[in-house]
C-alpha positions as CSV (number, residue, x, y, z in Angstrom):
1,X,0.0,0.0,0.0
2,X,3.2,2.4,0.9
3,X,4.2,2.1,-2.6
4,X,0.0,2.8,-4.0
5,X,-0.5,6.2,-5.4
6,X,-3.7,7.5,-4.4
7,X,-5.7,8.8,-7.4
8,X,-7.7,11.6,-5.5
9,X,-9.3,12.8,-8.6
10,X,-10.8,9.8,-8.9
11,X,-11.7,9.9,-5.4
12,X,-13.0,13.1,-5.9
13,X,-15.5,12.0,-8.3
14,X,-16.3,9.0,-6.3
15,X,-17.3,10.9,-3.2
16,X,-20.5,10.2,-2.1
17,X,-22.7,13.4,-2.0
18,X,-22.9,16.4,-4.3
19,X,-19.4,18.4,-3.9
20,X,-18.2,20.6,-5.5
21,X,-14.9,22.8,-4.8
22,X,-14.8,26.5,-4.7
23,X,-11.8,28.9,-5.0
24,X,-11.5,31.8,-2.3
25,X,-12.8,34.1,-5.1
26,X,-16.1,31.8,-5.3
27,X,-15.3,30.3,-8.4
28,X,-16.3,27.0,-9.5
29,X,-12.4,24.6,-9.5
30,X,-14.3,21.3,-9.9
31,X,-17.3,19.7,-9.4
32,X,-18.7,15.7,-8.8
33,X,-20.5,14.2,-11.2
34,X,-23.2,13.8,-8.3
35,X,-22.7,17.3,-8.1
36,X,-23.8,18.1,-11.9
37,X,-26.5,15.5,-12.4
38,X,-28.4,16.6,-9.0
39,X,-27.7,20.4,-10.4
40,X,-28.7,19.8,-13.8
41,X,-25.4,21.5,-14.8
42,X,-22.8,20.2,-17.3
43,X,-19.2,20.6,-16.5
44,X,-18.8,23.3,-18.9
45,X,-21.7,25.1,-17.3
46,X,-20.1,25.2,-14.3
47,X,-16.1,24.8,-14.3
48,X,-14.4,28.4,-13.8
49,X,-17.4,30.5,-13.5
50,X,-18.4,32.3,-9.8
51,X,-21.4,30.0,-8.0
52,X,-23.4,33.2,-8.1
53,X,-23.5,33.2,-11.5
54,X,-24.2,29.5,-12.0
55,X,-26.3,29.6,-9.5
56,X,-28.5,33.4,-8.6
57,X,-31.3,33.5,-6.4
58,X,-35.0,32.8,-7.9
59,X,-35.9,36.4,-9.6
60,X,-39.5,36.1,-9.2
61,X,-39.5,35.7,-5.2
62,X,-38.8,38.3,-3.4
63,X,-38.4,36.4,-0.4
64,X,-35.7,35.0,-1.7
65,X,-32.1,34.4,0.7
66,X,-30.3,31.3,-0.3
67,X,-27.8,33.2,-2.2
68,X,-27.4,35.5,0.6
69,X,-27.3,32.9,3.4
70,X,-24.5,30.9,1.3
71,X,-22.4,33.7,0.7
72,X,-22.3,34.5,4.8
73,X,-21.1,31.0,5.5
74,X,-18.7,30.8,2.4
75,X,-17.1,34.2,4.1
76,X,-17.4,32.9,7.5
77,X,-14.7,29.7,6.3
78,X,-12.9,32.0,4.7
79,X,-12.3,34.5,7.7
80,X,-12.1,31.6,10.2
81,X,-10.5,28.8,8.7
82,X,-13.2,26.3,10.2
83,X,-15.9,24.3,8.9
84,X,-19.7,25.6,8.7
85,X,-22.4,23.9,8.6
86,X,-25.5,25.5,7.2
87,X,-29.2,25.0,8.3
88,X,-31.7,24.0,5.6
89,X,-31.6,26.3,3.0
90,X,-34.7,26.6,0.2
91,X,-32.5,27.8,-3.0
92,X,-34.1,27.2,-6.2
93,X,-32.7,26.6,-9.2
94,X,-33.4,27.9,-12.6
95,X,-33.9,24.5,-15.5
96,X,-31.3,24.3,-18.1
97,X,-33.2,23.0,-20.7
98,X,-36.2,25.4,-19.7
99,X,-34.3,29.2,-19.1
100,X,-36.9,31.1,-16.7
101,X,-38.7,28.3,-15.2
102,X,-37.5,27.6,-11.4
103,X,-37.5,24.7,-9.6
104,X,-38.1,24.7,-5.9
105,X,-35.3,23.0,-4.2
106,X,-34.1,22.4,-0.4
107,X,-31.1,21.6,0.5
108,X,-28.5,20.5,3.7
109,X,-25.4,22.6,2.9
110,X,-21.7,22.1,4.6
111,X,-18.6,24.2,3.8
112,X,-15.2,23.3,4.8
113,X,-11.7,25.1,4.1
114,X,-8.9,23.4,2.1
115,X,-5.2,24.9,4.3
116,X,-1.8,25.7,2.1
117,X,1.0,25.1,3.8
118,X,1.0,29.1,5.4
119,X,-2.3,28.4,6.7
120,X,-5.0,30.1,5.0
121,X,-7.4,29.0,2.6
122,X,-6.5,28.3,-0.7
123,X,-9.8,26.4,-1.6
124,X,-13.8,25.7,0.0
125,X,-15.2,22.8,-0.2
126,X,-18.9,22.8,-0.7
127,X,-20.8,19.7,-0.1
128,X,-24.4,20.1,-0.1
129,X,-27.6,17.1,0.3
130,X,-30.8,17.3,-1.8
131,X,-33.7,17.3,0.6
132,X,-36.5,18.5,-1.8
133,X,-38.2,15.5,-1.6
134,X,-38.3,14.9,2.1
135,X,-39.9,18.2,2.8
136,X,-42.6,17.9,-0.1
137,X,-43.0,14.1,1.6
138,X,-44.7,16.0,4.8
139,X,-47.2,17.7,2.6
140,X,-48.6,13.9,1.2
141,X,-49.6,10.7,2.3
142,X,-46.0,8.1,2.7
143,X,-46.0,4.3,3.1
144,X,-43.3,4.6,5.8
145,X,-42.9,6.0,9.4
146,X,-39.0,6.7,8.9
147,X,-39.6,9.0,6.1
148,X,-41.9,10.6,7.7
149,X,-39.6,11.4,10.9
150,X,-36.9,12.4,8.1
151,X,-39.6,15.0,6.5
152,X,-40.4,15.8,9.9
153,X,-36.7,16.5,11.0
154,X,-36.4,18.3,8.4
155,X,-39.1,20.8,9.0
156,X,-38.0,21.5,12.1
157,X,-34.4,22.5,10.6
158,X,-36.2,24.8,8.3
159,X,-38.4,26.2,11.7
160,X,-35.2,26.7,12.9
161,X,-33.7,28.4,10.3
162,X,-36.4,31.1,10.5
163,X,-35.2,31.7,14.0
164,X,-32.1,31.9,13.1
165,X,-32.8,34.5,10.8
166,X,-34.6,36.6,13.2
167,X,-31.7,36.4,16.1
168,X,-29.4,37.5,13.1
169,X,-31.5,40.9,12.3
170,X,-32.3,41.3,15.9
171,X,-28.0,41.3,16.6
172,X,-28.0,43.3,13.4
173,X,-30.0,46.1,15.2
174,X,-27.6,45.7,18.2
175,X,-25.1,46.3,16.4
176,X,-26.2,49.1,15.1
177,X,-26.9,51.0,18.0
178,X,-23.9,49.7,19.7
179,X,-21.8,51.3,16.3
180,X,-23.6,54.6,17.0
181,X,-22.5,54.4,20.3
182,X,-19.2,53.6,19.5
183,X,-18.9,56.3,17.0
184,X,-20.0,59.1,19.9
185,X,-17.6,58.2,22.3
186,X,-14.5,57.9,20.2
187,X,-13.8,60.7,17.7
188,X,-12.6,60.5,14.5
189,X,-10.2,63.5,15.2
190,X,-8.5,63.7,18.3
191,X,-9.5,66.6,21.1
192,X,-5.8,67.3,22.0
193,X,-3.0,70.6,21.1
194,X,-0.7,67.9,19.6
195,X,-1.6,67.9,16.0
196,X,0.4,64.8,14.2
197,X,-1.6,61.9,15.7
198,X,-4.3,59.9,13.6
199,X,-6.8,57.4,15.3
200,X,-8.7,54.4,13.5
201,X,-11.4,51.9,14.5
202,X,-12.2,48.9,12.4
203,X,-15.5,46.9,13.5
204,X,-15.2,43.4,13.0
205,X,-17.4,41.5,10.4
206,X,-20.7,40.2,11.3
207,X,-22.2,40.9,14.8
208,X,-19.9,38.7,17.2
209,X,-16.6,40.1,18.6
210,X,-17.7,43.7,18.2
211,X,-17.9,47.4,20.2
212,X,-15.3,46.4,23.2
213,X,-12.2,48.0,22.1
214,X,-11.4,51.9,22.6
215,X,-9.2,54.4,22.4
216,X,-8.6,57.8,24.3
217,X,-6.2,61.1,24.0
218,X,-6.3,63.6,26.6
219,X,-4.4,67.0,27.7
220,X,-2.5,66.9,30.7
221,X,-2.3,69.5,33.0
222,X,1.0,70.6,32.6
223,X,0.5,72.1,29.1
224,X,3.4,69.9,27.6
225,X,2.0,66.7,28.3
226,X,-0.3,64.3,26.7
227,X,-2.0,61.0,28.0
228,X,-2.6,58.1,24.9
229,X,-4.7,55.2,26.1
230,X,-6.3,52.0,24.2
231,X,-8.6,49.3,25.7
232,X,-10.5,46.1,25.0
233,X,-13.7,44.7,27.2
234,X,-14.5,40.7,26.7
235,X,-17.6,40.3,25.0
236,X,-19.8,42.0,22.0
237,X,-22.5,44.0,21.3
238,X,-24.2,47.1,23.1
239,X,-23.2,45.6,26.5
240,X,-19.6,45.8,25.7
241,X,-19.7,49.4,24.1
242,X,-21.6,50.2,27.7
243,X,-18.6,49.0,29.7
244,X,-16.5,49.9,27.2
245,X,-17.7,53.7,27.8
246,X,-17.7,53.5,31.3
247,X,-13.9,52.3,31.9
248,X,-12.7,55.2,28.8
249,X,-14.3,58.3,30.7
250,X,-13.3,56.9,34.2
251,X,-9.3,56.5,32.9
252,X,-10.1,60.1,31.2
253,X,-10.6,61.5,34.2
254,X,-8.1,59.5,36.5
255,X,-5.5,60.5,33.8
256,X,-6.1,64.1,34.3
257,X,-4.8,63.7,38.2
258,X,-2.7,60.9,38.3
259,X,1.2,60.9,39.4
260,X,1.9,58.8,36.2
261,X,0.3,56.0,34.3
262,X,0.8,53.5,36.8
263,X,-1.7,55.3,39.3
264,X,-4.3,56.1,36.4
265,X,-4.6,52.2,35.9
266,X,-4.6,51.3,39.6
267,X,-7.8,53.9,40.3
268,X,-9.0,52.1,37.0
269,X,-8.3,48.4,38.0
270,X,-10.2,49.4,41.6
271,X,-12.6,51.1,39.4
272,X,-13.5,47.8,37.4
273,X,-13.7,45.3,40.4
274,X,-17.4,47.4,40.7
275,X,-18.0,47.5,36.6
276,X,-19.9,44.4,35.8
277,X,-19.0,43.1,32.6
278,X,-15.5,44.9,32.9
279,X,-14.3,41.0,33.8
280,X,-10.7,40.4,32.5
281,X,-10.7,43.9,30.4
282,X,-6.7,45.1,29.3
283,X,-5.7,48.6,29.1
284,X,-2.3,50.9,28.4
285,X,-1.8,54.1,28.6
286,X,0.9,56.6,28.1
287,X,2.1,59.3,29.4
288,X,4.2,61.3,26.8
289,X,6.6,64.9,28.1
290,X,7.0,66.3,24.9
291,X,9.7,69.0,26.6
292,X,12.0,66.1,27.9
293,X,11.3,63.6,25.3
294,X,10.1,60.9,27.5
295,X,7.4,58.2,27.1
296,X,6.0,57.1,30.6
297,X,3.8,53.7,30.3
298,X,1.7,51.2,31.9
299,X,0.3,47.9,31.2
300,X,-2.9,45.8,32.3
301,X,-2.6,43.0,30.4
302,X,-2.8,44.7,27.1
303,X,-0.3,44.1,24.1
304,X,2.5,46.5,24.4
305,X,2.9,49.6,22.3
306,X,5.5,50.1,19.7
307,X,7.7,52.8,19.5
308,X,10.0,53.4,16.1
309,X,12.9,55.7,16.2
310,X,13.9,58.2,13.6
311,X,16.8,55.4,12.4
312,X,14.6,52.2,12.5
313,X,14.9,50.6,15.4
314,X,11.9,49.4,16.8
315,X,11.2,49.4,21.0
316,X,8.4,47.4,22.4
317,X,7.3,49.0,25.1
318,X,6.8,46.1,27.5
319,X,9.0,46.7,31.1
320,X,5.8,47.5,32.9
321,X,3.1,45.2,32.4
322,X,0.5,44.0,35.2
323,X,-2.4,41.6,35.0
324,X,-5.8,43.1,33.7
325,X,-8.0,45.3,35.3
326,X,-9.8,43.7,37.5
327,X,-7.7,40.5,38.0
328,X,-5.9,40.7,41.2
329,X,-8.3,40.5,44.3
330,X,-6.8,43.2,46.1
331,X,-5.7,45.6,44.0
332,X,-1.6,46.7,44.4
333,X,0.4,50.1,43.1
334,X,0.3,49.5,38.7
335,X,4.2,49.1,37.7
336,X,5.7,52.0,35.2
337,X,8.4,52.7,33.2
338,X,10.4,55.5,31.2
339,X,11.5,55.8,28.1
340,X,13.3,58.2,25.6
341,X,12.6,59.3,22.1
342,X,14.3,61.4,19.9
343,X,11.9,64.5,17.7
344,X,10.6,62.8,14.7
345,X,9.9,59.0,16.6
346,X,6.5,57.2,16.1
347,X,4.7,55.3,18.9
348,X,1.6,53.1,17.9
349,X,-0.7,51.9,20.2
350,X,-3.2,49.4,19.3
351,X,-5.6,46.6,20.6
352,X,-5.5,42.6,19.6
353,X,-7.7,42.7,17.1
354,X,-4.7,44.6,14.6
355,X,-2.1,41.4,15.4
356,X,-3.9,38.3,16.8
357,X,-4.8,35.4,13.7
358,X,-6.2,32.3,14.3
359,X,-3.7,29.7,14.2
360,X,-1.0,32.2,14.7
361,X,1.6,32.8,17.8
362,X,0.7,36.3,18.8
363,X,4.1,37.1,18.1
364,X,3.8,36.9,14.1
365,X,1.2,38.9,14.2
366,X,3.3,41.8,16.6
367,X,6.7,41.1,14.3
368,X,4.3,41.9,11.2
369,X,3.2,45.0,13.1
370,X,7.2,46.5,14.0
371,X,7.5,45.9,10.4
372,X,4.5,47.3,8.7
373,X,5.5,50.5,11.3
374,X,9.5,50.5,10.7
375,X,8.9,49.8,6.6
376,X,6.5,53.3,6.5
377,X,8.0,55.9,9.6
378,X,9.0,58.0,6.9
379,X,4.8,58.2,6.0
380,X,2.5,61.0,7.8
381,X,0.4,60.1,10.7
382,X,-3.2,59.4,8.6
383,X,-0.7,57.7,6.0
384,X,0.7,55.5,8.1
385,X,-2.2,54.6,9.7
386,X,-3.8,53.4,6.6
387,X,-1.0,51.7,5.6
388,X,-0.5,49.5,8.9
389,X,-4.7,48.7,8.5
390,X,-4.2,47.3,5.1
391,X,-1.2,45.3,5.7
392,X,-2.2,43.5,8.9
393,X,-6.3,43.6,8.9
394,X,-7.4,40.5,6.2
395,X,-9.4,41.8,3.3
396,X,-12.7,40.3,3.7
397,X,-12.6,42.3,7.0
398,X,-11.3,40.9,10.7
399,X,-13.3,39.2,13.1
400,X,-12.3,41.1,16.5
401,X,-12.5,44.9,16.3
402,X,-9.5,46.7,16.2
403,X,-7.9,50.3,17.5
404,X,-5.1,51.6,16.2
405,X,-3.4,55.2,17.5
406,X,-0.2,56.9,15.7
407,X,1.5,59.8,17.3
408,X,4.5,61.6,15.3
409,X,6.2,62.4,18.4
């Protein structure tokens, strides 16, 4: 057997099922011949054209979402990497050999990703069961009690699809109002004297993972002095952005008062032990004299900021880093430390959402970062910025949110 080649096209065609394999661009690469006969597609029909095209939702019902609900779980495998299986999905299809009469159809769809060697996914494969037949068999008398239960099943998948639906435009409206809120609370332009700094926030895709991270610039006192902060809160939706708010305004104000950076995290850390939902949140914040050239930071379990000097090297600010927020039971004094810069540096603060890949060591993801930052110093502030977010946030858009803060020191 060691010395048997495997003939996997062959394999391929012998699979049982209708499969078919997609590209990451949604385009056709191959298909079964269980696949073709059950689609009343030829080869040629289907073979290197998009599945939307091949296959486009029923014109003539307006209710129509199969297409929709397909292209959501083809992007989900893309993003994630991991399998998805579909709930029953009615999709018609339009006859070949009669153009613009449709056939209803139901079917069992499952997606899974195909892994190159660097880990992402360099094909889908999409393996769906006919079950038109066993939802038409509830509507008429059957001769067996099995096929019956299937048709039966079946329903029930399709009852639950429709709940589905309506938890997924019910988060939709959360997420909504939790964006609005989001938008409010963290400017697009910073409220601060120091003028070369630019700020971004990416939502993530979908409604999951999204409305917990933040950002925050404030004047010090002292005139020459600026405090730089970034956050993330575990969990989603509007509750997040609530806590999310809460913990932003409070370190706003403790910033104002504060010693250093250390203290303004310690009233913070005492301050979430009373938040609820502010459970294992991470903050830093920074402290930056813009008369001595000095950087003063402290960590609660957030990633650590970068800061690139004028000739390239790259410092990750990472001496003074404590657990998060509200982690140890009685809170102690928040570590700090110091660090110089020369006119012209850039420091980048950021939450996980810009670095962290599934599959990935955390620090591939903050390597890629230092480089994206040290490749484009020379770049303005907004320039920068933009460049960073396309080289490290995927295309199809991230799942976590992400904050991102450059300031031309």
């Amino acid at each position: 057997m060691k010395d048997t080649a495997i003939d996997y096209a062959a394999v391929f065609q012998s699979l049982p099922g209708m499969v078919a394999l997609l590209t990451p661009e949604l385009v056709f690469a191959d298909a079964n011949a269980e696949f073709l006969e059950g689609a009343g597609r030829t080869r040629e029909q289907v073979v290197g054209r998009p599945i939307f095209e091949v296959f486009p939702d029923n014109p003539n019902d307006p209710s129509a979402n199969g297409m929709r609900n397909l292209q959501a779980s083809l992007n989900r495998v893309l993003d994630t990497g991991e399998r998805d299986a579909m709930a029953l999905q009615r999709y018609d299809v339009e006859r070949a050999e009669r153009p613009g009469e449709w056939e209803v159809r139901y079917w069992s769809p499952v997606n899974a990703p195909v892994l190159g060697p660097d880990g992402k996914v360099v094909l889908l494969v999409h393996r769906v069961e006919d079950v038109t037949e066993l939802i038409r068999a509830r509507g008429r008398p059957t001769g067996g009690r099995t096929r019956v239960l299937e048709a039966e099943l079946y329903t029930r998948a399709r009852e639950l699809q429709d709940l589905n639906e309506r938890l997924r435009k019910a988060h939709a409206r959360e997420r909504e109002v939790a964006l609005a809120l989001q938008a409010a609370m963290l400017p697009a332009r910073p409220q601060v004297r120091h003028e070369q700094i630019a700020v971004r926030y990416r939502p993530a895709v979908g409604a999951l993972n999204v409305c917990g991270d933040w950002y925050d610039l404030v004047d010090l006192v002292d005139g020459h002095r600026i405090g730089v902060s970034v956050g993330d809160v575990v969990g989603h939706g509007l509750a997040a952005s609530c806590v999310m708010g809460q913990l932003r305004s409070a370190l706003s104000a403790a910033s104002r008062v504060a010693a250093g950076p250390g203290q303004a995290l310690d009233v913070l850390g005492r301050y979430a032990h009373v938040v609820d939902g502010a459970e294992s949140a991470t903050a830093v914040t920074t402290f930056i004299d813009f008369n001595r050239h000095t950087i003063t930071y402290s960590s609660a379990g957030h990633p650590p900021p970068v800061l690139v000097h004028t000739d390239g090297r790259v410092e990750f600010l990472d001496r003074a880093t404590d657990p998060p927020l509200d982690a140890p039971p009685d809170p102690a004094p928040r570590v700090q430390a110091t660090t110089s810069y020369a006119e012209g540096a850039t420091l980048a603060l950021y939450t996980d959402g810009l670095i962290e890949r599934r599959h990935e060591d955390i620090y591939t993801g903050l390597d890629r970062l230092a480089e994206a930052l040290r490749r484009h110093r020379t770049a303005g502030p907004e320039a920068l910025a933009d460049e960073v977010l396309l080289e490290l946030l995927p295309s199809g858009g991230a799942t976590d949110d992400a904050a991102l803060v450059i300031v031309r020191l």
